[in-house]
N, C-alpha and C positions, 0 to 999 in steps of 0.2 A: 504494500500500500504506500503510496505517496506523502512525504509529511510536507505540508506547505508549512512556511517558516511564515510568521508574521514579523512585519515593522514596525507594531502598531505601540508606542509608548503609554501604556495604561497610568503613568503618573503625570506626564506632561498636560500642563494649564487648559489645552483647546481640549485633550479626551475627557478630563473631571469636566469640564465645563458643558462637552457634549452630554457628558452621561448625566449630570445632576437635571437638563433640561431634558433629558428623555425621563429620568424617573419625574418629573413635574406633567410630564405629559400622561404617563402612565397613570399616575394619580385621578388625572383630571376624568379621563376615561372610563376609571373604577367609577367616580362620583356618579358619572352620567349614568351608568351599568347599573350602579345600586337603584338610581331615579328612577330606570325605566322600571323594572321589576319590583319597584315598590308602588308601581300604577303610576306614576305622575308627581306633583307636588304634595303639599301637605291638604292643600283647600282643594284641591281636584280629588282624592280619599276620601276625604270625610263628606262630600259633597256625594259619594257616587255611595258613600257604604250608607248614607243618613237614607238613600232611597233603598234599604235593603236590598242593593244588589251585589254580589263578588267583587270584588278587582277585578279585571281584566286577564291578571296572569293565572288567578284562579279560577275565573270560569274554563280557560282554556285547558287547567291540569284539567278539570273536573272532565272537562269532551273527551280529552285526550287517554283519561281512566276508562271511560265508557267506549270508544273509540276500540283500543288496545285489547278490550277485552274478549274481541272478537278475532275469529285467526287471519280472514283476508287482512289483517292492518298489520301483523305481525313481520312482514318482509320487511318495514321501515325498521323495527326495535331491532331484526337481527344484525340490518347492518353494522349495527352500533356494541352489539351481544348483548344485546336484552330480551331476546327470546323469553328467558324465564316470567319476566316481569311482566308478559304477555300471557303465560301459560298461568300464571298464579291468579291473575284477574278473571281469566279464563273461568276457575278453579271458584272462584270468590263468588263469580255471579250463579254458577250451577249450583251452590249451594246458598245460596239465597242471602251471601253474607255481603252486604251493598255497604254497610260501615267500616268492615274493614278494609275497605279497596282504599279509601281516603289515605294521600300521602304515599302511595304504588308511585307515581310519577313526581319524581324528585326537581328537585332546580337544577340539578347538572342535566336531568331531560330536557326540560326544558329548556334550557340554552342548547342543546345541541340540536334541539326539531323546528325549533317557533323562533322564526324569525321579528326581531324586536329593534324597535327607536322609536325615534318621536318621528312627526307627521311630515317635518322638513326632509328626515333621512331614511326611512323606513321604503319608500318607493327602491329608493337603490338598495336596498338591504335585500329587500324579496326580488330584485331583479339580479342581483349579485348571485344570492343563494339557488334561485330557480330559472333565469333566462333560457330559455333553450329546452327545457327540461319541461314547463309544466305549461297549458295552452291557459291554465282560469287559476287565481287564487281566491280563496277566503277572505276577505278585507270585513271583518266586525265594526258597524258601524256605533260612534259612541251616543250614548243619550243625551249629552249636550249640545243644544243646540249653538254654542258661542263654539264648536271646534266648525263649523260646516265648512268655513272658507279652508281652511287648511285642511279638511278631508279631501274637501273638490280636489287640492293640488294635487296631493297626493296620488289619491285616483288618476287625474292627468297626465302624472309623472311614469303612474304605472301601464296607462295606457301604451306614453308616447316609448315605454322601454327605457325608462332613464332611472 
């Protein structure tokens, strides 16, 4: 095997300097990461849960439990080896046990199935992950009517493939 040698001085002023503004970036992107998955802001929550309804990223575990539990859906879980987590839902609903399925689909599923951001960036997220691959997506539309402009976009952006 080949060793490439590097020149790269990991103490010299310009690589600390690259590396501290890439971990500032890092950071920034965690923040955003944690926002989306916590549905939104803090008045966007309590706004959507005062109408008894889920978050967002949990109505979607919840589809995605009932979804999974059936075997045509299971070719997506194996990609990933979660066959089982299919076959135990499976398992869950023939025996009439619909409480314990809650929490089957983890947050590492979920990041690796469900494409996620906010309204400005999410066109290219689902265009990124499925271009080519899928003719129609899913787009859940939200109960507020103060997002309509930025869904329109959205929708637009997913039309025009951007």
């Amino acid at each position: 095997m080949a060793v490439l040698k590097s020149a790269v001085n990991t103490r010299s002023a310009e690589f600390q300097a690259n590396a501290e503004a890439m971990r500032k970036l890092v950071e920034d992107l965690r923040r955003q990461v944690d926002r989306v998955r916590e549905g939104g802001g803090a008045a966007a929550r309590e706004k959507h849960v005062a109408r008894g309804k889920l978050l967002p990223r949990e109505r979607i575990r919840e589809l995605l439990t009932f979804l999974y539990s059936t075997p045509a859906y299971w070719p997506t879980l194996e990609l990933f080896g979660w066959r089982d987590v299919g076959e135990r839902l499976h398992q869950l609903t023939r025996e009439g046990r619909w409480a314990d399925m809650k929490g089957a689909i983890t947050d590492e599923m979920l990041d690796a199935l469900v494409p996620q951001g906010r309204y400005e960036e999410i066109a290219h997220v689902i265009t990124t992950w499925y271009g080519g691959l899928a003719s129609s997506v899913t787009f859940p539309l939200p109960d507020d009517p103060t997002c309509d402009a930025q869904v329109r976009a959205a929708i637009a952006a997913l039309r025009e493939g951007r």
